[in-house]
N, C-alpha and C positions, 0 to 999 in steps of 0.2 A: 880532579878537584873535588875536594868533599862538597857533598850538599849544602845547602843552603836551608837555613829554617827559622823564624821570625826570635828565636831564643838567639840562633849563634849570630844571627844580625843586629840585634841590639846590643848584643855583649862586644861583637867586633866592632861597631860604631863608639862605643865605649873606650875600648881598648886603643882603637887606631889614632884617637888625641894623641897618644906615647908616642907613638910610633911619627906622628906628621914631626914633631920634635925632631927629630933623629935625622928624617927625611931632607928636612929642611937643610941644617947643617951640613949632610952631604953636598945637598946640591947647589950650596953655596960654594964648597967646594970644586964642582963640577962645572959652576956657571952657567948654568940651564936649567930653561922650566922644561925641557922635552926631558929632561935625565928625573928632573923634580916629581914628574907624572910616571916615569916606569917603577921610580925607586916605591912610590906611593902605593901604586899596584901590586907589585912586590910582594913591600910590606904587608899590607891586609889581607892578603891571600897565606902569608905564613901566618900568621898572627891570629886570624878568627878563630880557630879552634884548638890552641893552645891554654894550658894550664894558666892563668894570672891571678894574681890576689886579687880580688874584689878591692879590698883597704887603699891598695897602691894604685888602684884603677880611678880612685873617688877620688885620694888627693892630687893626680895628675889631672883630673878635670877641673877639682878647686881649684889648681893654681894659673888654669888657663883664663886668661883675660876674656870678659863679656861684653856684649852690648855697650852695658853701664861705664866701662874703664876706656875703651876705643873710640877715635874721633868719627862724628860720625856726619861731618860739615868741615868745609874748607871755607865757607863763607864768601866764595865765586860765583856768582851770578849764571844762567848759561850763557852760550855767546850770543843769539837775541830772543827778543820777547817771542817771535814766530817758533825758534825751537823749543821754547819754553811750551808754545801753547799746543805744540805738535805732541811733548811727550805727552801735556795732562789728555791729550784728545786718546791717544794710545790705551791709556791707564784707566779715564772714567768710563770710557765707552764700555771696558771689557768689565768691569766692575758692573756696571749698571747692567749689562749684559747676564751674566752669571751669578749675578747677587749671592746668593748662599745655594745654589744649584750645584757648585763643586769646592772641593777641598784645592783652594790655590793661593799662591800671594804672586803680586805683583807690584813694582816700584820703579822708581826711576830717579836718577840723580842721585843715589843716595848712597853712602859706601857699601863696597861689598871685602870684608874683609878676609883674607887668607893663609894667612901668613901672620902665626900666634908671635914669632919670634919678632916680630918687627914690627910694630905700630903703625907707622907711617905706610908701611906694604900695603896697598887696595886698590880696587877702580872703584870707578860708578857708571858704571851702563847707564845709557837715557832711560833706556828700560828693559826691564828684564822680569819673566816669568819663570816660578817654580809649582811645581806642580804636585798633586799629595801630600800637600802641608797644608797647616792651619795659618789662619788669616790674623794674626795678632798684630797689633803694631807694633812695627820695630824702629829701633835709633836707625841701624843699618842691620846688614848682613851677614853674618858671621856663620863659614862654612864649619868650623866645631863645634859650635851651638846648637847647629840646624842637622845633625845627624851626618855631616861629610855631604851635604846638599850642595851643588852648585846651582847656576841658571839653569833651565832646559833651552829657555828662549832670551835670546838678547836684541835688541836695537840700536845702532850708535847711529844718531842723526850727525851728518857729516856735516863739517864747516872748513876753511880754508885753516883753520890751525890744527886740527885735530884730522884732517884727510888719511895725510899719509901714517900716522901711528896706526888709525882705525883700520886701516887695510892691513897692517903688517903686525906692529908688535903685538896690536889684541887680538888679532885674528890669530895670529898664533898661539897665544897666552890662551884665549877659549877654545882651542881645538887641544891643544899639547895638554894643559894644567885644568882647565876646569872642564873638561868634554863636554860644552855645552852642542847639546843636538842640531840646533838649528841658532845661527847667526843672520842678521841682517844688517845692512846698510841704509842709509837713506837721507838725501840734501832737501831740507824742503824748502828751498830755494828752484833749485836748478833739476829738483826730481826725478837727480841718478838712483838708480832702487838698483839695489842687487840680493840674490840671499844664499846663502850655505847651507850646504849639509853634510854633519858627519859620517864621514864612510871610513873606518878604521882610525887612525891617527891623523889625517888632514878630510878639509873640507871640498866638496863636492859643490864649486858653482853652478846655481839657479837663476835665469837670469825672469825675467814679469814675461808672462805671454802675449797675444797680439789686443788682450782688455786692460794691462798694465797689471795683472793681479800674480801673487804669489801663495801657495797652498801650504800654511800651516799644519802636520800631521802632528802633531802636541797639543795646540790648541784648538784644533778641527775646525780651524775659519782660513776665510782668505786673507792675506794682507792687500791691499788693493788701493791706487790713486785714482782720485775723485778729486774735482775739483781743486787741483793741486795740494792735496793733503794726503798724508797717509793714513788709511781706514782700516778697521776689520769688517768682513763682510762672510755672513754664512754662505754656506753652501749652496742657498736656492738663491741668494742675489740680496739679500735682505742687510742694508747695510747699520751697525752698530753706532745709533745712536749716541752722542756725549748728553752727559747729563743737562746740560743747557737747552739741546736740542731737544727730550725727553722733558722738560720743564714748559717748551713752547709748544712739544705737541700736545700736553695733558691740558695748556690751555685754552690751545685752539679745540683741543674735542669737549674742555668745559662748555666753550663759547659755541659750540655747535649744539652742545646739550641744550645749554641755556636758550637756543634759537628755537629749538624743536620743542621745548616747554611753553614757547611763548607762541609757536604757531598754534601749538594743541588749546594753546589758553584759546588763542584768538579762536580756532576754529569751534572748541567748547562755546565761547561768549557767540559767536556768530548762529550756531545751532539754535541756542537759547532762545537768542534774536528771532530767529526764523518761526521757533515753536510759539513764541509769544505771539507773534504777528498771525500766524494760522489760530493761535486761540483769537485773536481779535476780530480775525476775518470770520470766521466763527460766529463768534460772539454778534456780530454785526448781520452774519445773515439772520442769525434766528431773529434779532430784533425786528429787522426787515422784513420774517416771515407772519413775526407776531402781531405788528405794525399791520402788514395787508389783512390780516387776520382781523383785527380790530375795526378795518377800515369797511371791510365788507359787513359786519355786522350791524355797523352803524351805517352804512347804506339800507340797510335790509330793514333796519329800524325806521328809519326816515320815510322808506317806499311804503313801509305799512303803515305808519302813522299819516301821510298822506294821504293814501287811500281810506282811512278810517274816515279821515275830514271830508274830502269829496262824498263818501258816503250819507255823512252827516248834511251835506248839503246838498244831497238830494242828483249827485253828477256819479255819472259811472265816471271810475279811473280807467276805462278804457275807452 
């Protein structure tokens, strides 16, 4: 296989729109996404380093449908408010986690579209990460758009209507057609957890170990149940705050600030206090000392002025 090199990569990411074309119709023919993913392979592997017009390369990507043309809402609600607040828990946690620290996007609920020839063709994973991309906001997903990008990581929160698909037709659809790395499961309800991993053309069951956690090697965290939720959790135990949580810790650490401002006050004004009180006691002995000082003087005065008069009248003052 010829090399690979950041020129014949961009240019075959370019070229292979033609070619998904092409693909597609086969395997429409064929009726399968497993025939869908070898023909695709295939294809880019002849293709990268072949002669093409640039001209015909531009307008084969002009005429491919974007973001802006693809539906990117069905206007379905999920199926309850808990897996609702399961997926945002997944999504803020890792965000507020990694803020601008890596090149990644992550989403949930939203289309992921693949299939230029058909509109209506898409999923929406609960969630899904891609990794080595920029963080733009998107309508949805679109793997032509995105350089032939699919998920790395996916999530499908299971419910009793979506059970059996998620185990079968997407499981297969993410191993066979999108080769996504690592797949998961997850009821968060009943807090069946299961995860996958690709090993050739099908997936390699992982089941939680004896702390309920599963080991991301993509996103280098844990997945992990707490408190019946599904968490990321690094590696030393540190679990990935949701931003609500990160909103009450910043203000309990205000409100700790603000205590320890107000001890330091107290204990500054109490200092104060104390120093005043020693300038008084202070203050007070010297007066006491100057006091007895005064006191003796005017004894001394008295005893002699005394004695002067007994003199005068002729008496000894002894």
């Amino acid at each position: 296989m010829p090399e690979f090199n950041k020129t014949n990569i961009d240019r075959g990411r370019e070229v292979v729109y033609r070619n998904w074309q092409i693909a597609v119709r086969q395997c429409r023919k064929e009726k399968g996404y497993k025939k869908m993913s070898e023909i695709l392979m295939n294809s880019v592997q002849d293709i990268l380093f072949e002669d093409t017009d640039e001209d015909d390369i531009l307008k084969d990507i002009e005429s491919l449908p974007t973001e802006d043309d693809l539906p990117c809402d069905d206007g379905e609600p999920m199926e309850t408010a808990r897996h609702r607040d399961q997926m945002n828990l997944l999504i803020d946690s890792l965000k507020a986690f990694w803020k601008d620290s890596k090149k990644y996007y992550t989403g949930g609920n939203m289309f992921l579209h693949f299939d230029p020839l058909n509109k209506k063709k898409f999923r929406g994973p609960d969630f899904f990460l891609v990794m080595d991309t920029d963080s733009r906001e998107r309508k949805s997903w679109v793997v032509w758009q995105e350089g032939m990008r699919f998920p790395d990581v996916i999530i499908e929160l299971l419910s009793d209507s979506t059970r059996k698909n998620d185990k079968t037709e997407k499981k297969m659809l993410y191993a066979g057609v999108f080769k996504t790395f690592e797949y998961y499961i997850y009821d968060p309800f009943s807090q069946e957890f299961e995860g996958y991993r690709l090993l050739g053309k099908d997936y390699d069951s992982i089941l939680p170990d004896h702390e309920k956690k599963i080991y991301s090697p993509t996103a280098g965290l844990y997945l992990v149940i707490r408190d019946n939720w599904l968490r990321w959790m690094t590696e030393d135990g540190y679990m990935l705050p949701s931003p609500l949580e990160l909103s009450e810790q910043e203000f309990q650490r205000a409100e700790l600030e603000k205590s320890r401002a107000e001890l330091e006050f107290q204990r500054a004004e109490l200092e104060k206090l104390r120093a005043e009180q020693e300038f008084q006691r202070a203050e007070l002995e010297k007066s006491r000392a100057a006091n007895t000082e005064k006191q003796l003087i005017f004894e001394k005065q008295r005893a002699e002025h005394l004695a002067r008069k007994l003199e005068e009248l002729g008496i000894s003052p002894e």
